[in-house]
C-alpha positions in Angstrom: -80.0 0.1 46.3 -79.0 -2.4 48.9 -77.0 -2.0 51.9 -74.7 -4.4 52.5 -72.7 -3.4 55.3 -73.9 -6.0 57.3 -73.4 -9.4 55.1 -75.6 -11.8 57.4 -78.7 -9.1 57.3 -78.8 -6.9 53.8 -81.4 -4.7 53.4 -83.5 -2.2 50.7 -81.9 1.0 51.2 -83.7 2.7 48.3 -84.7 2.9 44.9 -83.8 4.9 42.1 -86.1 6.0 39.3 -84.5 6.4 35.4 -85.7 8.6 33.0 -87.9 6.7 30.7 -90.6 3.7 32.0 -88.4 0.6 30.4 -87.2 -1.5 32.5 -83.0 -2.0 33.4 -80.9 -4.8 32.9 -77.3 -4.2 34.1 -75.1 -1.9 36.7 -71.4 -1.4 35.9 -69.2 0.6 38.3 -66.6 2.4 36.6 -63.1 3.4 38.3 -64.4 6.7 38.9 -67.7 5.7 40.8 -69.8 6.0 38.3 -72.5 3.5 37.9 -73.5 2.6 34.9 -77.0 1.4 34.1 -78.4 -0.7 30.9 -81.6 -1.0 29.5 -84.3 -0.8 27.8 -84.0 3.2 27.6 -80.5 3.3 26.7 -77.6 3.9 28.8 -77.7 6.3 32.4 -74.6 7.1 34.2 -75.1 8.1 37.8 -72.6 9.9 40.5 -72.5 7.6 43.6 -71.1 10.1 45.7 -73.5 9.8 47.8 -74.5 6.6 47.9 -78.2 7.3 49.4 -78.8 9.7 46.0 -77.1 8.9 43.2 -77.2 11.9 40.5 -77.6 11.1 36.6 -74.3 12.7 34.8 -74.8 10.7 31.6 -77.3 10.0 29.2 -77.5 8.0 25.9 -79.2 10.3 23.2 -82.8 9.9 23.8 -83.5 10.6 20.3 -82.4 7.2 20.1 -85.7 5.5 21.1 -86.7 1.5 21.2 -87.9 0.4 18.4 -90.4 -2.4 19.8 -89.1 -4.6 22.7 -87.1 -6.8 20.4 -90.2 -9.2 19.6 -91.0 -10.8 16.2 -92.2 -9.2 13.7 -90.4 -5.6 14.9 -88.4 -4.1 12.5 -85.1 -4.7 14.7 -82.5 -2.4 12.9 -82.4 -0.1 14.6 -79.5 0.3 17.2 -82.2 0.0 20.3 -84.8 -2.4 19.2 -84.5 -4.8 22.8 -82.0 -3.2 25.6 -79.1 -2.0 25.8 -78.0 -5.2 28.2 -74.9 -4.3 29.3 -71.9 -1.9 29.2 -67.9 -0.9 30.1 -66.1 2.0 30.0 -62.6 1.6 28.3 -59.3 3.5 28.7 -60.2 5.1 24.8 -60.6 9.0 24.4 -62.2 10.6 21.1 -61.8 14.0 20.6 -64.1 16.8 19.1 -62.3 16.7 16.2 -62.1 12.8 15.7 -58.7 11.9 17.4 -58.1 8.9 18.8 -55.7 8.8 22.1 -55.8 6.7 25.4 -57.3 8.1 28.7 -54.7 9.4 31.7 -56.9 6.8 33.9 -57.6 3.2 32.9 -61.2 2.8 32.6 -61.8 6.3 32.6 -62.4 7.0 28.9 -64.6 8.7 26.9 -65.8 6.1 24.7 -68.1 2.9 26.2 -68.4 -0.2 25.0 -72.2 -1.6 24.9 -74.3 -4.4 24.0 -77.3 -4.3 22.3 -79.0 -7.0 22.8 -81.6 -8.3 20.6 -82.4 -12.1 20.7 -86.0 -13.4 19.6 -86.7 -12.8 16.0 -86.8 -16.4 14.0 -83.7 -16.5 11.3 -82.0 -14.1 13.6 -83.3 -11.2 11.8 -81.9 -8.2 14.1 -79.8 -10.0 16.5 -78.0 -7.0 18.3 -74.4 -5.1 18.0 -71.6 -4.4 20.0 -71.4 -0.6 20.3 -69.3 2.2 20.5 -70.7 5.3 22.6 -68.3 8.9 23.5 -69.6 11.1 26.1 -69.7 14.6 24.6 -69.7 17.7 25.9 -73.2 18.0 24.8 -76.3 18.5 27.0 -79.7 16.5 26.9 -82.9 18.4 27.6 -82.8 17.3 31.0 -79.1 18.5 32.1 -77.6 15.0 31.5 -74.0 14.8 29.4 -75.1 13.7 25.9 -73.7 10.3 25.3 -73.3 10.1 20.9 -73.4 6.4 19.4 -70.0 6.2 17.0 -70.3 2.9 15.5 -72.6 -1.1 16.0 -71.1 -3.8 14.5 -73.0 -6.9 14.1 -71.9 -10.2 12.6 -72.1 -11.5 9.0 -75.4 -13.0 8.8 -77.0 -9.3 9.1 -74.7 -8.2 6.4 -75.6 -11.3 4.0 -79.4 -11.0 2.0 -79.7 -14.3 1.9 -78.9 -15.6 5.1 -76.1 -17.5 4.4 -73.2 -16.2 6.1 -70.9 -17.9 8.7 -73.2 -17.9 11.3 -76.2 -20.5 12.1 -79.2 -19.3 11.4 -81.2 -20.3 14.8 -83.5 -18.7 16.7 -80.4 -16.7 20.1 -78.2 -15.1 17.8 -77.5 -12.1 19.6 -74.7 -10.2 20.9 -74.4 -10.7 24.9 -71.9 -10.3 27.2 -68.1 -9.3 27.0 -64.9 -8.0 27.9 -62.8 -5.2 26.5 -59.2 -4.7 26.9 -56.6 -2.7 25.5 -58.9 -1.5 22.2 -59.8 -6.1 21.6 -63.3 -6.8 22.8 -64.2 -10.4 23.4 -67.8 -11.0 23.0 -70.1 -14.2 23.7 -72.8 -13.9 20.6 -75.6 -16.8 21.5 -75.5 -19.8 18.8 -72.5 -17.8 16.7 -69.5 -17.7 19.2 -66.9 -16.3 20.5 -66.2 -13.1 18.7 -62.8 -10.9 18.7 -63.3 -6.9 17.8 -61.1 -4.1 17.4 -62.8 -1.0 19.1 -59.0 1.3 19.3 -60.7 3.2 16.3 -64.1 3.4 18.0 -65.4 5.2 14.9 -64.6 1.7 13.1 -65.5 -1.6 14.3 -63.6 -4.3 13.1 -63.7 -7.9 13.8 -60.1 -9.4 13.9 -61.0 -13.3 14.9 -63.9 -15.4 16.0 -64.5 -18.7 17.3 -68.0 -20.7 16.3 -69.1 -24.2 17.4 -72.5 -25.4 17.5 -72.7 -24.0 21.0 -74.1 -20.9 22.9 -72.0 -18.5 24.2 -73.3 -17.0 27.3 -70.1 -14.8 27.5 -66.5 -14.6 26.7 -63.9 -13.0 29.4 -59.8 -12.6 29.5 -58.9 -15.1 32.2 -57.6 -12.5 35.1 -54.2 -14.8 35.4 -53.1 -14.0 32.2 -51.0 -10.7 32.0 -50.5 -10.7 28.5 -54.9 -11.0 28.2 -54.5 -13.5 25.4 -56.3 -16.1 26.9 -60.1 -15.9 27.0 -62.9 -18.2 28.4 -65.6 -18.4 26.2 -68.6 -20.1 28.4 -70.7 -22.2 26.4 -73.9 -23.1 27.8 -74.3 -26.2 26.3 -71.0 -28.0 26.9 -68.7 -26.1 29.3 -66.1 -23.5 29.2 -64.0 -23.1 26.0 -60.6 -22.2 26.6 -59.1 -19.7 23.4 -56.2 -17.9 22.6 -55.6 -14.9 20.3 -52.4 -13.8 19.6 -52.2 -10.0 20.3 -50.3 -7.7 17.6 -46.7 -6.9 18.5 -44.6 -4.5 16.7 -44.5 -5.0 13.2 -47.1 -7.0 12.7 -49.1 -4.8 10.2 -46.6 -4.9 7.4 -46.3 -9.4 8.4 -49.9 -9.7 8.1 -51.9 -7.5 6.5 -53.1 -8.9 3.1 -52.2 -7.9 -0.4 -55.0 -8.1 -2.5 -58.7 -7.8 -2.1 -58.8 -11.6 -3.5 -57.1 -12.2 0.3 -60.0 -10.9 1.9 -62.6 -11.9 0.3 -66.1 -10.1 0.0 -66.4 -6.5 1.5 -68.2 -7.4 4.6 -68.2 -6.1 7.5 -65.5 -8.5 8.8 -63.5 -7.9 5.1 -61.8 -4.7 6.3 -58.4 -5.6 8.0 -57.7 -3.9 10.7 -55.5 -0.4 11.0 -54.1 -1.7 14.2 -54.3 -5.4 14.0 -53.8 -5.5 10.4 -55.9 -8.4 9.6 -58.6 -9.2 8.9 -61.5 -12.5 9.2 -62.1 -13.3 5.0 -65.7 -14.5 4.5 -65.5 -18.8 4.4 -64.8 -20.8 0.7 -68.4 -20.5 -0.8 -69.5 -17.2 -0.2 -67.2 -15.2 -1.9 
């Protein structure tokens, strides 16, 4: 912890210690003060209320241990194998009984979006997810909230035995960092692009567009001018910032787009299924059906 009351002479105010010994990679603050820490342990959530001594509220299920530190070789399936790398509470409530409604706050949810990140195996074998986490009403041994994983979703080339999917098979394939808004997260995946998923039905993760050049995509956020958030920047280390647009679903737009015939979407991937809310879905490219 830093205090930074004074800009011209910050100082160490502190440090706090996480359950676990891995090491952290991210802080999000949510509306609500919470700050939200990412690593290689998982997820923490911590009351800021006092600012000197923060309290842990939250915990991803520690049953849910790393798998290896992400390194070649590991098995990295599992939905932990490098860090969780970072995180963002959405506007998105899950009930006990599975029902899906939004939150009376913005950004005060119970259900987190996360990356997994998971970047150094050769041919991209385990290259991370984006998932979906819902704070219970559960208890971890250690008085924490129970956070529960709902769903990962990871792109094509995980999904396809023979390596052949849409995506290049280099060396940084893996989910990084992103932006959710209104249920559409956009997502900067390494060396396979920019890509669009629908997280409204947290339970179901369903990728509704993507964009993939022979780049690395550091990171993909809704430019902040935009009030209908249909403009994204999808920062490309190697050339620059790519400028995209996705056309958000209006009213009716289900029965317009939705297709007809499994034909229309091609193999049953995990991009295959359309959407419920979006109503589309990405079909595989000519060649690999």
């Amino acid at each position: 912890m830093y205090d930074i009351r004074d800009l011209d002479n910050p100082r160490k105010a502190g440090v706090v210690a996480l359950p676990g010994e891995g090491f952290t990679h991210d802080v999000t603050v949510d509306p609500s003060g919470v700050a939200w820490v990412t690593g290689e342990d998982g997820t923490f959530g911590y009351d800021t209320t006092d600012p000197l001594a923060p309290e842990l509220l939250y915990r991803s299920d520690p049953s849910i241990v790393n798998t290896g530190g992400g390194l070649p070789g590991d098995d990295g399936s599992g939905p932990l194998d490098f860090l969780h790398h970072n995180m963002q509470r959405t506007s998105i409530n899950v009930s006990d009984a599975g029902l899906v409604s939004g939150a009376e706050s913005a950004g005060l949810g119970n259900v987190l979006a996360i990356t997994e990140e998971d970047y150094a195996k050769p041919t991209c074998e385990g290259q991370g997810s984006l998932q979906t986490w819902r704070i219970t009403g559960e208890r971890n041994a250690d008085g924490s909230i129970k956070l529960e994983l709902l769903d990962l979703w990871t792109t094509e080339l995980n999904e396809l035995a023979n390596l052949t999917g849409r995506s290049p098979a280099t060396v940084n394939c893996s989910a990084h960092w992103f932006e959710e808004d209104g249920g559409l997260v956009a997502q900067g995946w390494y060396d396979q692009g920019v890509r669009f998923l629908d997280i409204s039905n947290p339970r179901d993760i369903q990728q509704v567009g993507y964009h993939v050049t022979q780049g690395t995509f550091w990171a993909a956020y809704f430019a902040p001018s935009d009030p209908e958030r249909e403009i994204v920047y999808g920062l490309d280390t190697t050339s620059g910032v790519d400028v995209l647009h996705i056309e958000r679903p209006d009213a009716g737009m289900e029965q317009r787009t939705k297709p007809t015939s499994e034909s229309e979407l091609g193999a049953r991937t995990a991009w295959g299924t359309p959407s419920d809310r979006w109503g589309y879905a990405c079909p595989l490219p000519a060649g690999l059906l």
